[in-house]
C-alpha positions in Angstrom: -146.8 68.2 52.2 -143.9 69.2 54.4 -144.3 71.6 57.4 -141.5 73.6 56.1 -143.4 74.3 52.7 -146.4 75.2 54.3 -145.1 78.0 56.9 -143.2 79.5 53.2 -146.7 80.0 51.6 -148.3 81.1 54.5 -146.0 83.7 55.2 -145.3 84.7 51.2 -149.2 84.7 51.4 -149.3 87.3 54.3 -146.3 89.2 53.5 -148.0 90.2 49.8 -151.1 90.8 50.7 -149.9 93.4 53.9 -147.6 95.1 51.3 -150.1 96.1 49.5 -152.6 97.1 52.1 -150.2 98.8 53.9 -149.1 101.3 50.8 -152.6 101.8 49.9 -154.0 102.4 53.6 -150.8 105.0 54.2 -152.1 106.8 50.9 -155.4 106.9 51.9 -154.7 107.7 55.8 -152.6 110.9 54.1 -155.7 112.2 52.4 -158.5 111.5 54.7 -156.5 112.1 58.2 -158.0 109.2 59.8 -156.4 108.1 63.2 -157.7 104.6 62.7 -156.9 104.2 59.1 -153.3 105.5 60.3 -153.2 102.8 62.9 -153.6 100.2 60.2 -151.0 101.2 58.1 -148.6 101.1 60.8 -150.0 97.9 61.8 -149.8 96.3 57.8 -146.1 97.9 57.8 -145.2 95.9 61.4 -146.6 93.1 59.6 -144.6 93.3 56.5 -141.6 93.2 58.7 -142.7 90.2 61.4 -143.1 88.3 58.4 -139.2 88.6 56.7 -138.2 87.8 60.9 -140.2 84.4 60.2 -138.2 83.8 57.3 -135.2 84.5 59.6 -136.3 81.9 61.4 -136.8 79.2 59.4 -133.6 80.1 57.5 -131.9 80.1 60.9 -133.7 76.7 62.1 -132.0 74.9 59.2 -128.5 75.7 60.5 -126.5 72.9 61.1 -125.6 71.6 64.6 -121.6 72.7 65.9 -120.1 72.6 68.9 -121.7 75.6 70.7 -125.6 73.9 69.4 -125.1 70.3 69.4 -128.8 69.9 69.1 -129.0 72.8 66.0 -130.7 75.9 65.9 -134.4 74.9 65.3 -135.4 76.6 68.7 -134.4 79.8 66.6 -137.9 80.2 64.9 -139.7 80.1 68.7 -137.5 82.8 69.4 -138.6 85.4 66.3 -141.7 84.3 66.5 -141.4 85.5 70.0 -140.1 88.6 68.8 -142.6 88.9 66.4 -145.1 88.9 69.2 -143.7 91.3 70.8 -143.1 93.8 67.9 -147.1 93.0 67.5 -147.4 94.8 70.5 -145.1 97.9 71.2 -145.5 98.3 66.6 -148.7 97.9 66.7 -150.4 97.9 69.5 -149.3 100.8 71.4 -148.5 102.8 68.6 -152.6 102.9 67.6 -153.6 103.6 71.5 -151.4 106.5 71.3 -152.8 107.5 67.6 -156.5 107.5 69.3 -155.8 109.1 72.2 -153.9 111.7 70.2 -156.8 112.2 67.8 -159.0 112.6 70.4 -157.4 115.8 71.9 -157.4 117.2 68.2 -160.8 116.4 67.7 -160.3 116.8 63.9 -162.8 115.8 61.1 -162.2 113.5 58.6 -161.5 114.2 54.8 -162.6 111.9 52.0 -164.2 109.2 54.4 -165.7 107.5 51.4 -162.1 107.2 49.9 -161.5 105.5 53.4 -164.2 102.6 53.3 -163.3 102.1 50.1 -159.9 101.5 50.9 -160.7 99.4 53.9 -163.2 97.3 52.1 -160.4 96.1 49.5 -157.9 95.1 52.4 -160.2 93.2 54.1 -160.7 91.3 50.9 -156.7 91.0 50.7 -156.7 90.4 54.2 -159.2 87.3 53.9 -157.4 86.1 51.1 -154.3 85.8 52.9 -156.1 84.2 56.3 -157.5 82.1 53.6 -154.3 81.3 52.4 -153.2 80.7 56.0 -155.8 78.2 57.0 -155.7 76.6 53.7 -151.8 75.6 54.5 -153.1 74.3 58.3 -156.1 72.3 56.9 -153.3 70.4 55.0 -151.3 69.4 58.1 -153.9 69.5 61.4 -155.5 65.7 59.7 -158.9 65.6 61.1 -158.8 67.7 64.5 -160.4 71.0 64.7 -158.4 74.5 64.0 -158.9 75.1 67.8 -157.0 72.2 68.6 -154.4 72.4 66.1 -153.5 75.8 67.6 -153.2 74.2 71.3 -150.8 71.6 70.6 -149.1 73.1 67.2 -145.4 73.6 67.4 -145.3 75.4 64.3 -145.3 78.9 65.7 -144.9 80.5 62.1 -147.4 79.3 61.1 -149.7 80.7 64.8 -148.2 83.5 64.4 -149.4 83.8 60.9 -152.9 82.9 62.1 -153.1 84.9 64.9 -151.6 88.1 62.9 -153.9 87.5 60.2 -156.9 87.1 62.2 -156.2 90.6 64.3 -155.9 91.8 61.4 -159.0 91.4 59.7 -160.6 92.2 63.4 -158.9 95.4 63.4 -160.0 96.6 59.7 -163.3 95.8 60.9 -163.3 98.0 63.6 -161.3 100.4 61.6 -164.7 100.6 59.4 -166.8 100.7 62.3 -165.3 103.7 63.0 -164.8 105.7 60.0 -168.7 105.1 59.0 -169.8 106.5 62.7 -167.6 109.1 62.1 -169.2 110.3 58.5 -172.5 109.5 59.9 -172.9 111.1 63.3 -170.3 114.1 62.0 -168.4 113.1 65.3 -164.6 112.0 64.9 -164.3 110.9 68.1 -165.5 107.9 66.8 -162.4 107.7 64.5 -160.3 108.4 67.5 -162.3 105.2 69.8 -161.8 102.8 66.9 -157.8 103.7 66.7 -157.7 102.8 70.5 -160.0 100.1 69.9 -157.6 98.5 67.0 -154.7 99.0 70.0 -156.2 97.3 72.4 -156.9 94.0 70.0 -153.7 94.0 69.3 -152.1 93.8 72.8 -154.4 91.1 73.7 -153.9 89.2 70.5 -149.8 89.4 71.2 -150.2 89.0 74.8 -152.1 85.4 73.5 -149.5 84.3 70.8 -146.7 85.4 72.9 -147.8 83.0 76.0 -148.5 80.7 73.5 -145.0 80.6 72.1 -143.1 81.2 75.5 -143.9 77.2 76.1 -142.4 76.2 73.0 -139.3 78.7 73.3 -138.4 76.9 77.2 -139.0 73.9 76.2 -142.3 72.1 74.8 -142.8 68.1 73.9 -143.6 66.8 70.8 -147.7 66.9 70.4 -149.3 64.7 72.0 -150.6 62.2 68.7 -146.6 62.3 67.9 -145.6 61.3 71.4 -148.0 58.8 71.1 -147.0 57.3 68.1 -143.3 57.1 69.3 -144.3 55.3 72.1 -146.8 53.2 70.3 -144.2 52.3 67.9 -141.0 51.3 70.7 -143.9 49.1 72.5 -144.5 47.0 69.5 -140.4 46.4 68.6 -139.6 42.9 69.7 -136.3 44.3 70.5 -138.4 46.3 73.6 -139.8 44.9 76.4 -141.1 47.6 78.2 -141.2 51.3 77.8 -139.7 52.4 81.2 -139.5 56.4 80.5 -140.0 58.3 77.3 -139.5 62.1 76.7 -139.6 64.5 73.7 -138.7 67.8 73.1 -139.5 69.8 70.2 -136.5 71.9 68.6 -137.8 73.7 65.9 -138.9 71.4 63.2 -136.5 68.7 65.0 -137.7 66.5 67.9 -135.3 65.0 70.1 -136.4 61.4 72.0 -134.8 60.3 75.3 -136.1 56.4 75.9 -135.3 54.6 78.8 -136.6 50.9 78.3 -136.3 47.5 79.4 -135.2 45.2 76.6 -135.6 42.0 75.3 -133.0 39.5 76.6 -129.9 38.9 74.6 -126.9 37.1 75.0 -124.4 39.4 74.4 -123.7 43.3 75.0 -123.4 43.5 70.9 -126.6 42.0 70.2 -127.5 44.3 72.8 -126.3 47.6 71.1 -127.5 45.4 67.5 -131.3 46.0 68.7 -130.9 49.7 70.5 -129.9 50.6 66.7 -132.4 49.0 65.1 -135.3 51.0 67.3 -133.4 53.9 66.4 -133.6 53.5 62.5 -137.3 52.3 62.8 -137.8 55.3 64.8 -136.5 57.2 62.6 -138.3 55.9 59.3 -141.9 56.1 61.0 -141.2 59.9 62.4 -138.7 61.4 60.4 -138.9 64.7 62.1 -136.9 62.8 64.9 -133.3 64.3 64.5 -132.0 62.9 67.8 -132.9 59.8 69.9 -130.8 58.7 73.0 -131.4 55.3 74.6 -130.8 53.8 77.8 -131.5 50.4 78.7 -132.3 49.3 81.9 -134.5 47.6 84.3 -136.2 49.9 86.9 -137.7 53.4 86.0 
């Protein structure tokens, strides 16, 4: 399964099932007045739109290279995904601290709390779904390594982002819950009001963690570390190779680009030379086909 195909589902997954949280949790904010059930609607509706930026992005990724981009636009889904991040915070994030802090001055009771947990109940089932959906589309890619580890050295950031929006998401309903039961139990809405600043502050710290994450990848981030591997596992075994003097990778998007500097096998002429650089270059090619660019210098010293 390509990578491409997977970061399509996972976001068509999330972008459905926030769609429909988000009309029925804005329906349900207007009747009850909660502050935290307000917070998640915003929050389903900044979702809704972070997910058709990701589909910028890949769309964008997929650009051809010209003169301006010789090596393409694949960097472009780091950058909305780092704009995603961010939206994740000032959207979201900020948005439900000032909600909270807001109720609390009101100190208003809730309406129709029941109508409430009932809401929130079925978009945490949604929700789950679409985190299911999510990890699903990883499990198919990551091979055997843990989620934990697929997330360290994953260049995909659609599909973190994805994760990470999902999973603050299903947090946040939680605590939205929380809330709203305190509130109908103890009669106090200042429990509604804690949860709404509660759901902000989640929020920040899960954008504040995604955007870090994908600030390495938008400056410049190798290939993982099992495909680095594999290139350099594969030049070292090439007759045409003698010795592997320097090898670096950067991840462009979807693309990698290789820079080898090697010491090769003895020829006898400056054609058979160039003859065997080419030939690593197609091999390269056929074993990681992900490698869009490969530049290769021979020489003797590192």
């Amino acid at each position: 399964m390509s990578h491409q195909n997977a970061s399509i589902k996972s976001i068509l997954f999330a972008l459905l099932a926030n769609l429909g949280i988000a009309i029925t949790k804005t329906v349900a904010a207007v009747i009850t007045g909660s502050g935290a059930m307000l917070a998640e609607s915003i929050h389903s509706y900044a979702d809704c739109f972070n997910q058709g930026l990701l589909f910028l992005g890949l769309s964008s990724a997929k650009k051809t290279p010209d003169v301006k981009h010789p090596l393409g636009h694949g960097k472009e889904i780091f950058f909305w995904s780092f704009i995603v991040a961010l939206i994740l915070f000032s959207m979201g994030g900020m948005f439900s601290i000032y909600e909270g802090i807001h109720k609390l001055s009101l100190n208003e009771e809730l309406t129709s709390p029941l109508l409430a947990i009932t809401v929130l109940a079925v978009s945490m089932v949604l929700e789950g779904a679409s985190l299911f959906g999510c990890i699903s589309q990883i499990n198919k890619l990551k091979g055997d390594v843990s989620l934990w580890t697929w997330f360290k050295n994953s260049s995909q950031s659609e599909l973190i982002i994805v994760l990470g929006e999902d999973t603050a998401a299903l947090l946040g309903l939680t605590f939205a819950l929380v809330s709203i039961v305190l509130a109908m139990i103890t009669g106090n809405p200042m429990y509604d009001a804690i949860g709404s600043i509660g759901i902000g502050v989640l929020l920040i710290v899960v954008s504040i963690f995604l955007a870090i994450k994908v600030k390495s990848m938008l400056i410049g981030q190798s290939a993982d570390a099992a495909t680095t591997a594999q290139i350099r596992n594969l030049l070292e075994t090439r007759p045409e190779v003698e010795e592997i003097l320097n090898l670096i990778t950067i991840q462009l998007g979807p693309q990698i680009m290789v820079a080898v500097k090697a010491k090769m096998a003895k020829v006898d002429t400056v054609e058979q030379l160039i003859g065997n650089i080419n030939t690593c270059e197609v091999e390269l090619r056929k074993a990681v086909p992900a490698v869009q660019w490969s530049f290769f210098e021979p020489d003797v010293v590192k």
